[in-house]
C-alpha positions, 0 to 999 in steps of 0.5 A: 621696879620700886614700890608705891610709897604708901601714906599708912598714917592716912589709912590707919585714920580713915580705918579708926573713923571705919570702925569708930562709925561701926561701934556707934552703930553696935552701940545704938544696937545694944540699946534695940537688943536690950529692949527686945530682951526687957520686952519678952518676960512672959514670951512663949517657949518659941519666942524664948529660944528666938532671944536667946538665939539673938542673945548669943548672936549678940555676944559673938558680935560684940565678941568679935568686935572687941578682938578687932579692935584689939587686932587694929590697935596692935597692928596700929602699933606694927605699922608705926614701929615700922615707919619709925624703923624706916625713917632712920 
């Protein structure tokens, strides 16, 4: 049985604007948590541990967005050598 031909340069685009949308949202984000960061100057100790919980949360995020940004830009580059190699 032969495989589907798949037309990856579609899907490579439509998984960039995917994730453009996604890092204009955790863009317009980091402007709410700097906000609530620059609101709690003097915030009681509870109030305190909160943002710092919301600070470390927010680094992981954007932590891991920066690694599957790089993972999709490598897988990207697999997917096009391989077209290329196919193509030949």
């Amino acid at each position: 049985m032969q495989q589907p031909e798949y037309n990856y340069s579609v899907v490579s685009d439509v998984s960039g604007r995917v994730f453009q949308l996604f890092q204009q949202e955790l863009s317009s984000r980091q402007v709410m948590v700097e906000a609530i960061r620059g609101s709690v100057d003097n915030a009681d100790s509870e109030v305190s541990s909160q943002i710092e919980a919301l600070n470390k949360a927010w680094q992981e995020v954007t932590r891991l967005s920066e690694l599957r940004d790089s993972r999709l830009q490598e897988a990207l580059v697999l997917v096009s050598t391989w077209q290329a190699s196919k193509h030949n």
